[in-house]
N, C-alpha and C positions, 0 to 999 in steps of 0.2 A: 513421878508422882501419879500419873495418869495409871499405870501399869501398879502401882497401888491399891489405886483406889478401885479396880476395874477388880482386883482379886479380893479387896475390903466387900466390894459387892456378891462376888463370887459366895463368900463364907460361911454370908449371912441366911442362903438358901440352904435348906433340909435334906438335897439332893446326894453331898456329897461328905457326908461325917466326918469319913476319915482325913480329908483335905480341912475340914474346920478342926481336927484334934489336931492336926497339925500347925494351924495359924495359933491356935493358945498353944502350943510348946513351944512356939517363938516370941509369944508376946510374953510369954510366964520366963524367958529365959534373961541372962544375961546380953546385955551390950546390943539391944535388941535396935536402936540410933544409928549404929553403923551398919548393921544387914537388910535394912527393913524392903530396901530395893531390888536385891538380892533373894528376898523370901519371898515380894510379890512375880519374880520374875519367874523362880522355879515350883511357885503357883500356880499360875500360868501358864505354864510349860507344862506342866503336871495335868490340867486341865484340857488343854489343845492333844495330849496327848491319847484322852479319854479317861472316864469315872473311876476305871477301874482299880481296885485300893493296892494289888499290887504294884504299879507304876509312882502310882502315890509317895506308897510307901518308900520306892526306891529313890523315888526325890528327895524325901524328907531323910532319909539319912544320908543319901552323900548330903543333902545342903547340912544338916545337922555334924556332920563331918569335918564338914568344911570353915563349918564357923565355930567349932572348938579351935579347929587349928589355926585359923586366923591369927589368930590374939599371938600364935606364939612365933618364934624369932624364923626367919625366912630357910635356915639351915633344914629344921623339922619338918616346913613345909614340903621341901624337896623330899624328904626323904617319905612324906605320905602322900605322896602324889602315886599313884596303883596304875594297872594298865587301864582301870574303868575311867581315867581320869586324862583325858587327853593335852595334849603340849600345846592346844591354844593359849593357857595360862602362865604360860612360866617367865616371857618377857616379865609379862606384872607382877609376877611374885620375885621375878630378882629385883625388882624396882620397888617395891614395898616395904624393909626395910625395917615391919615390925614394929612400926610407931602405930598408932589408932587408925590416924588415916591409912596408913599402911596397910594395918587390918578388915579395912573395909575397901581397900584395892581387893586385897588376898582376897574375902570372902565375895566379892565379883566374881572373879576371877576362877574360883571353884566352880563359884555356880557355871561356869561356862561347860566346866568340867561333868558337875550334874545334868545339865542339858545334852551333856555327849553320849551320858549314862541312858538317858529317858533315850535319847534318837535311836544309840544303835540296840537297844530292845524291840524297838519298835519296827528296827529296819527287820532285824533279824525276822520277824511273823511277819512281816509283807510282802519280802521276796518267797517267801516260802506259800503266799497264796495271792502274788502279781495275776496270774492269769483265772480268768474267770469260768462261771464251769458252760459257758457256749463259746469258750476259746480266746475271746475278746480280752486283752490286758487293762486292766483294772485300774484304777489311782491306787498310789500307795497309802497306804493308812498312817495318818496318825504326824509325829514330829519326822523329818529326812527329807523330803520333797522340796521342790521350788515353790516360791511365792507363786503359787497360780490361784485363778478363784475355783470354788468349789462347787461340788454339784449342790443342784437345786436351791442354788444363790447362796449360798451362809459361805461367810469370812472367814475364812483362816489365817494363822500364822505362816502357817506351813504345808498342809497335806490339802492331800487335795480332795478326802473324805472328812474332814475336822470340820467340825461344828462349832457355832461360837455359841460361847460358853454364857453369854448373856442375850438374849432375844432381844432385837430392838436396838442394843447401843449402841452399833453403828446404821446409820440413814441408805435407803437402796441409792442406786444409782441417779443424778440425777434431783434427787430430795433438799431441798435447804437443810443445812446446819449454822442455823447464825448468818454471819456473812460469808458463810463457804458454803458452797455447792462440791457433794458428793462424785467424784469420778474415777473410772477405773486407769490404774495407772498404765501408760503406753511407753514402750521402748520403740524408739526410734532413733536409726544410724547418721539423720541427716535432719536439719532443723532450719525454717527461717531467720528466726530470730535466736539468738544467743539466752545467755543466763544474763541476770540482771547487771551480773558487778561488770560485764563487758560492757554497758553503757555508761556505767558510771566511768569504767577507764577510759572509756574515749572520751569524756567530756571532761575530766581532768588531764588527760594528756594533749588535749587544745588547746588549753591555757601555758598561760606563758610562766616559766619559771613555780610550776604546780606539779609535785610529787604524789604518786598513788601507792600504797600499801596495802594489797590486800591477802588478808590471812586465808590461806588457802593450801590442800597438798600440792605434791609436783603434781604438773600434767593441767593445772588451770592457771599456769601461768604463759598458756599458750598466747596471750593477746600482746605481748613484747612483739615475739616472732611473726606475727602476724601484721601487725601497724606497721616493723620494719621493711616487711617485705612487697607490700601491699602501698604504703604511703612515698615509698623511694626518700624518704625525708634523709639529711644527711645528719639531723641531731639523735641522740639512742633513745630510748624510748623511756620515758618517764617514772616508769611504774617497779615496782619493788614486792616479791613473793614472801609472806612471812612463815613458810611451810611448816606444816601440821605435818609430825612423824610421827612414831608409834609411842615416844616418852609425852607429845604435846596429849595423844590418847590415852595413855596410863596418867598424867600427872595435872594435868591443863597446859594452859599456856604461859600460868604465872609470870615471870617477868619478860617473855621472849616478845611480845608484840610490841608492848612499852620500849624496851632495847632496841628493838627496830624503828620505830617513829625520831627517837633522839640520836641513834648512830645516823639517821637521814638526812636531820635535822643538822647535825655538828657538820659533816661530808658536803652536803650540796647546798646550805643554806637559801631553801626552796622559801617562797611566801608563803605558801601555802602542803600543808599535808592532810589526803582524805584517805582515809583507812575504812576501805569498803567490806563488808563481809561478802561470803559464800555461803552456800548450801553445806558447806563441812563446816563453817563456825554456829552455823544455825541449827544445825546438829547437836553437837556438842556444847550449845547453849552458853559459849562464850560472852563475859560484857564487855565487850567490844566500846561500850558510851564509858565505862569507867576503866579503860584501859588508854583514852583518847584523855580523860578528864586528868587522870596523874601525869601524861606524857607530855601535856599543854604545861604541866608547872614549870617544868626544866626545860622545854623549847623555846625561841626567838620566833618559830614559825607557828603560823595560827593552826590547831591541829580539830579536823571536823570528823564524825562518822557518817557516812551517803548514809540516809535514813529511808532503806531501800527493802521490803520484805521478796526472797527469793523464793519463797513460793507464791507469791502471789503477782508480781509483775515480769514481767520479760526484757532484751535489750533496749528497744525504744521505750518503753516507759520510764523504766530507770534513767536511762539518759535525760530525757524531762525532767525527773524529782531532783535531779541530781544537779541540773542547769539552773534548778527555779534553787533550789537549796542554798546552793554558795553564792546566786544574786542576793537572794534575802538578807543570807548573814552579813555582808560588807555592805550592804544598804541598811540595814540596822543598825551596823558598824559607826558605818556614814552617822546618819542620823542621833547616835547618842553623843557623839566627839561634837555635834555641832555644826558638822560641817554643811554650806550651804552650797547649790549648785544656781547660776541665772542660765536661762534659755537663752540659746544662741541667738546671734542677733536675723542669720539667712537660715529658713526653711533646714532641716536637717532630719537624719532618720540615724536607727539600731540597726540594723541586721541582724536578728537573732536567733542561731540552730543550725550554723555552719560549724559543721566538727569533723574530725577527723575521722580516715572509715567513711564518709557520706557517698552516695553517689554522686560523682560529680559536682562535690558541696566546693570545693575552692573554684572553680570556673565558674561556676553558676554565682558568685560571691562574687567573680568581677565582673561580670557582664550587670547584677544589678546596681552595683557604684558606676560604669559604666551610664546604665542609666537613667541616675539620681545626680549625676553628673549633667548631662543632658538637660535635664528637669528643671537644673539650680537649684539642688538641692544637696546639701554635703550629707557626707555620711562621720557622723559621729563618732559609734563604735560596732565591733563586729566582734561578738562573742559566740564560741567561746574560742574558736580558730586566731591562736595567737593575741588573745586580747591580753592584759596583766591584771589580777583580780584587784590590782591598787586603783585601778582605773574605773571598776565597775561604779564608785560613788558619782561614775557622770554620766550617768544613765540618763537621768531627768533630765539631763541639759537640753539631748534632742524633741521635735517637738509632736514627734512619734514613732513607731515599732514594727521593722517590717519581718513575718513569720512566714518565712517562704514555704516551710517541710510543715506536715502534720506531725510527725513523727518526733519534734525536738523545740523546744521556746515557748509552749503554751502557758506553761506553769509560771515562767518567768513575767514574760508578757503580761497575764492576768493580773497578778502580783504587781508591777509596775503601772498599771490602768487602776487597779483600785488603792494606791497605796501614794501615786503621785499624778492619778489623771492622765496620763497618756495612754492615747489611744494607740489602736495596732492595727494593719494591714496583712491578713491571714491568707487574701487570694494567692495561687500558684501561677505565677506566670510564665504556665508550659503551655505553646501555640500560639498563634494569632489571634483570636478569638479571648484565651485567656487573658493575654498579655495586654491586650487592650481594655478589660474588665482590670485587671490590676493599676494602671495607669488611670485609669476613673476612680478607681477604689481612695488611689494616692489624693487627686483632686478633692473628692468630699470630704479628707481628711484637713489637709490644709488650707483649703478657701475661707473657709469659717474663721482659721485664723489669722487671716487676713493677708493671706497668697494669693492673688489674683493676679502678678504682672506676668502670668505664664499660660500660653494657650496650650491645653493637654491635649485638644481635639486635634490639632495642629502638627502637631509632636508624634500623636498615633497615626494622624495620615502617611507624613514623611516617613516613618519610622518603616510602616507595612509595605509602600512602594519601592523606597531605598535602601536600607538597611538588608528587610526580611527578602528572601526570594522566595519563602513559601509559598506569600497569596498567588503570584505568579506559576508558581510548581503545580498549585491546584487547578488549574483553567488550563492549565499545559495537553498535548494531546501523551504524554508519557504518565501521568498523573490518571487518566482517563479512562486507560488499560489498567488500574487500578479499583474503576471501580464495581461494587459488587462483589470483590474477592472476599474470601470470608478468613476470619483471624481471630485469634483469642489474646484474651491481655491478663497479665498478672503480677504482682508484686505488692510493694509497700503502696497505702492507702493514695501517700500523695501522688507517685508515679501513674499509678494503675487507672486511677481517675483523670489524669492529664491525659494519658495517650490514649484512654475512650474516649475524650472528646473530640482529641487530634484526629483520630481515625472516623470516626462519626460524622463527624461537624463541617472538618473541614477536607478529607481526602474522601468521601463516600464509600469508605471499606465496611462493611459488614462484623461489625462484632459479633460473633456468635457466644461469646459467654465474656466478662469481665470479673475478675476476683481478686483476693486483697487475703493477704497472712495477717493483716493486724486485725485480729477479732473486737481487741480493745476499741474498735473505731468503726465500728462495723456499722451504725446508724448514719455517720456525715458519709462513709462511703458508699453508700446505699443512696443517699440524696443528691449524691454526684452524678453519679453514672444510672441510674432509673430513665427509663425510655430508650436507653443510648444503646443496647447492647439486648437479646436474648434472652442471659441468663445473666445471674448476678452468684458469685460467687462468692462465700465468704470461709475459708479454713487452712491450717496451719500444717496440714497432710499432703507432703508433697507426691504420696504417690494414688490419692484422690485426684487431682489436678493432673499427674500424669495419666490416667485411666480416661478422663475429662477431653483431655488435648485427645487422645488416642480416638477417640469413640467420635469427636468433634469433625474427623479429618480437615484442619482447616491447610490455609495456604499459605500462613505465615504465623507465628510466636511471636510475640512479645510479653518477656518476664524477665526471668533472674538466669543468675546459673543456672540452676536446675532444671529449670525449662528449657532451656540449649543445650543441657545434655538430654533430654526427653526428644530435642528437635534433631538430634545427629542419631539416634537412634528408631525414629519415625521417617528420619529426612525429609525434614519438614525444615527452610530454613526458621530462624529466631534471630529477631534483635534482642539487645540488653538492654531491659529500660528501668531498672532497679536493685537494688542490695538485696541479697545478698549475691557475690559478684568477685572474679577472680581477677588478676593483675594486666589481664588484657583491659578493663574497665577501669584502669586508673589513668592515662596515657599522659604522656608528657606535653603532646600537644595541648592546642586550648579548643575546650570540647563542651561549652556549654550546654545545659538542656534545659534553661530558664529564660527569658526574654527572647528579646527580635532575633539574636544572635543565635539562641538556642532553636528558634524554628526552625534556622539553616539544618541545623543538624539532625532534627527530628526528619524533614524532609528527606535527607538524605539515607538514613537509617530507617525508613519507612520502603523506600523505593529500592535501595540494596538490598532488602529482606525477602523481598519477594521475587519466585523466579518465573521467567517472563514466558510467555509461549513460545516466541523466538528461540531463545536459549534453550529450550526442552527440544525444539526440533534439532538445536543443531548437535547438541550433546547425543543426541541418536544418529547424527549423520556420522560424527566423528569417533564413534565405541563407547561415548561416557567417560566421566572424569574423576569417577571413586575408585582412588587407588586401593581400596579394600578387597577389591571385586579383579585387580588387574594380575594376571597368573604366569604372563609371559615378558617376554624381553623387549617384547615391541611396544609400542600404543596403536599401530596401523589397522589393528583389531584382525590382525590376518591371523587364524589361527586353525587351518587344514587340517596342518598334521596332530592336531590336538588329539586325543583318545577318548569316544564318549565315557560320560558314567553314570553307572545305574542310581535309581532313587535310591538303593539303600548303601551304597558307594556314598554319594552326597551327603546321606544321613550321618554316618560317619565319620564324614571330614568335615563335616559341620559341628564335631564334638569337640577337635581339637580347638586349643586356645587361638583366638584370630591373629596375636603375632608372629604365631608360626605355620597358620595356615596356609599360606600362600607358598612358603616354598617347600612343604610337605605335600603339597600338589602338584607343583610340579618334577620332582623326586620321582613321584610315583605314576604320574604321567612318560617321563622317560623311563621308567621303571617297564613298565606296559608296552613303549615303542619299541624296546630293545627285546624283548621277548617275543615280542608279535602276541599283543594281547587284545581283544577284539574291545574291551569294554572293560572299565573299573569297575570293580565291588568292592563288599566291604575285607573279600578274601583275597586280594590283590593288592589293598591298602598294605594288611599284613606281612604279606610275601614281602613287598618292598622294603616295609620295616627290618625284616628279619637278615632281607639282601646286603644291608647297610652296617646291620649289627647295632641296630641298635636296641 
């Protein structure tokens, strides 16, 4: 409709005649209901291609072509399909069938054929004047080209000389449109955060006996393989692909989603089924709410759609709408059946925003029952890691809501504080310092309602003396030689902001920059770490941050993956103190990084990251310990008889790929002794090569 209305507009200007004689022989024609999308498209095309009436013209009779033929039976079609009319269409036109709808697959489907028509005219005069007359190669003209942007700012479909056809309708760079803001789109190999429906599968494949269906091609059903491989869990992974193929884009999806929700339904009698979309159902503009609304008649299991827009949020936010969504509805649930809940009788709390995929989210889940335990305080429930959604209507019973992560429970939580009064406790209790602002946090919540036979101050003394070895680790003289060193920090909101404290506050390490992928959060993360750090980092470009670290030279990392590969690359060591995060960060031991417990570990992981003066003296006493670099049979670093080599010998061997450099060196090292060759070059590399045959 958009592409309609954009060539409705197009018409109505005096510019282009013969483009308007053309929209009245479509309007003045037959069956004009089923094309009409069809004739804004190769308007359009016609248009991006330029004014000129013969391009026009040859639009308008293939589409005019095309949609005579439509109408007629699928045999004809074949047999008028020309060389000008390319084999993008002929799946759809064997799939069409010659009913109406059929006829307006067909007349698509031509048009695909008329766009093939308009491109290779167009390629044909571009290559023929690609280069320009001071030598310089030129953008191609017109339709054939990649989506790139055009000179002197104007949008194109296509070329990278096309002008758009209407001034104004689309906003620069940067400009509001409504609730969206204008931006250029960026390709990127590597991403922090995920697409949205990955948050939603992780916070339905937490729950217990909860099925996830989301409509998607192959290749986004990568998050099975991933939780398998990644969670080490011994049940399969919860989630179900309802793949879009090339009949679901000729046809829709008509009954295949539905069929999928109720075979789900009969097979694993799950409580629950969420049927999330993608970026390919949002595409193709599936209703997804009225495919969930016919499948709910004929299931046992309650069937919901994540109410989750994919161009507009990322993995953690979705995860939030998605956790706050399915509390609501079984507390709504709750709530209309009658059902009441009375408050415990001892102090009790939620844990809210443990899921699956977290960093270190199930360890950090026991150390704070651990110690809520301690406290005399129970714990209630812990969602969504394992909890059963029949249970969610006992939410209220505790007599508050602990939100350890930024990233997961806020939505719920709010929801729960304005819907049944319970409050929530949002501090991270990463460090000593935090951990003990969390444990006060806990105090003001329950004193008030009438917890006082429990000394917190008491609890925090013991807890930092006994428990933690941190505060001790900091006054340590190995702590010491720590301080001053300068480090960069980065990851997820809540991490990033913990371990600039940890390093600021209480180990005296020098932050020289702190930054955070979640943009969505970029104001509490900015009121965390302000003062604490240099610079304050906020963006979702990992190889901004890698340029950052580089330029930073600090003395230690701390971030994600990414950053640990930027630190083995730099050699610079890197702790992991955030997701996203490879199967080294899942461990089977218990590895807290929240409470007293969790200091331990911070402590440790702060002090192993860093490499010490000692050890740099002795790594030069002993040859060095990167086997990258080691070219011989010894490590005694005895290497006499070795054969110098020239810089451009080096330049050379520095081209081959690094896992086979090492013994292509030495190859042509004995290459050179065996000859009596004074020195390698790059004409010696060769020789050897050729020595070898290979």
């Amino acid at each position: 409709s958009g592409v309609a209305t954009l060539a409705a507009k197009a018409t109505s200007t005096t510019e282009w005649p013969t483009l308007r004689d053309f929209a009245m022989l479509v309007a003045t024609g037959p069956s004009k209901s089923a094309t009409v999308a069809a004739v804004a498209t190769v308007a359009v095309l016609g248009l991006a291609a330029g004014p000129g009436a013969e391009l026009l013209e040859d639009s308008a009779a293939a589409f005019t072509y095309a949609r005579s033929s439509g109408r007629q039976a699928t045999p004809r079609l074949r047999r008028a399909r020309t060389e000008r009319i390319e084999g993008a269409s002929q799946d759809t036109l064997e799939d069409s069938g010659g009913s109406m709808a059929g006829g307006s697959l067909a007349a698509l489907a031509m048009t695909a054929g008329a766009a093939a028509v308009v491109r290779s005219n167009v390629l044909r005069r571009s290559r023929r004047s690609c280069r320009s007359s001071d030598g310089s190669i030129a953008s191609p003209q017109g339709v054939g080209s990649s989506v790139v942007a055009c000179r002197g700012g104007s949008v194109g479909l296509t070329g990278g000389a096309m002008q758009l056809p209407l001034p104004g309708a689309l906003p620069a760079p940067g400009e509001s449109r409504g609730d969206r803001v204008a931006r250029g789109m960026k390709l990127a190999y590597w991403m922090y955060s995920g697409p949205a429906h990955i948050g939603t599968l992780r916070v339905a494949s937490s729950f217990k006996n909860v099925h996830a269906i989301m409509h998607a091609p192959l290749g986004d059903d990568y998050f099975n393989v991933m939780r398998s491989m990644l969670e080490r869990q011994r049940d399969f992974t919860p989630v179900t692909a309802s793949i879009v193929d090339r009949h679901v884009l000729a046809r829709g999806s008509q009954e295949k989603v539905v069929d999928n929700i109720t075979r789900k339904d009969k097979d694993d009698r799950p409580d629950l089924i969420v049927l999330t979309p993608t970026c390919t159902s949002s595409i193709l503009q599936e209703d997804l709410a009225n495919f969930c609304q016919r499948a709910s008649e004929s299931t046992d299991s309650d069937v919901i759609l994540a109410d989750v827009n994919h161009y507009r949020v990322n993995e953690h936010q979705a995860s939030d709408r998605t956790l706050g969504q399915i509390v609501t509805h079984y507390m709504e649930k709750a709530r209309e059946a009658g059902t009441a809940v009375e408050k415990s009788e001892r102090p009790s709390a939620n844990i809210i925003g443990t899921f699956t995929l977290g960093f270190h989210n199930s360890h950090d889940c026991r150390e704070l029952k651990r110690m809520l335990k301690d406290m005399g305080i129970e714990t209630n429930l812990v969602i969504p890691e394992g909890a059963s959604v029949h249970d969610l209507h006992k939410l209220p019973r505790a007599w508050f809501n602990i939100v350890p992560y930024r990233e997961a429970g806020h939505q719920a939580a709010n929801y729960l504080r304005e819907e049944f009064d319970m409050p929530f406790v949002d501090v991270c209790p990463m460090g000593v310092t935090e951990t003990a602002r969390f444990v006060r946090a806990v105090a003001d919540v329950l004193k008030p309602q009438g917890y006082t036979d429990f000394d917190f101050e008491q609890f925090i003394d013991e807890q930092t003396r006994f428990v933690s070895q941190a505060a001790w680790f900091s006054r340590s003289i190995d702590c010491q030689n720590l301080t001053g060193k300068r480090a960069v920090v980065f990851g997820d909101s809540t991490h990033a902001a913990g371990m600039t404290k940890v390093l600021a506050k209480e180990m005296g390490i020098k932050v020289v920059f702190a930054g955070t992928f979640c943009k969505h959060d970029e104001e509490w993360f900015r009121s965390q770490v302000t003062g604490l750090c240099e610079e304050i980092v906020v963006t979702d470009d990992h190889t901004k941050v890698a340029d950052m670290i580089a330029k930073a030279e600090p003395a230690a990392i701390f971030g994600t993956q990414m950053e640990r590969h930027v630190g083995k690359r730099l050699d610079v060591p890197c702790g992991v103190i955030s997701t996203p995060v490879h199967i080294q960060n899942f461990p089977l031991t218990y590895r807290p990084f929240l409470g007293y417990e969790g200091t331990n570990q911070l402590a440790d992981l702060v002090y192993n990251s860093f490499t010490l003066g000692m050890e740099d003296h002795l790594i030069e006493i002993f040859g060095g310990h990167d086997t990258k670099e080691i070219m011989s049979d010894s490590l005694s670093g005895d290497n006499e008889a070795s054969v110098p080599w020239t810089p451009d010998g080096l330049t050379e061997l520095n081209k081959i790929p690094g896992f086979v450099r090492g013994k292509i060196k030495k190859k042509t090292e004995a290459y050179a002794a065996e000859h009596k060759i004074a020195e390698i070059s790059a004409e010696v590399i060769y020789a050897a090569k050729e020595a070898v045959g290979a």
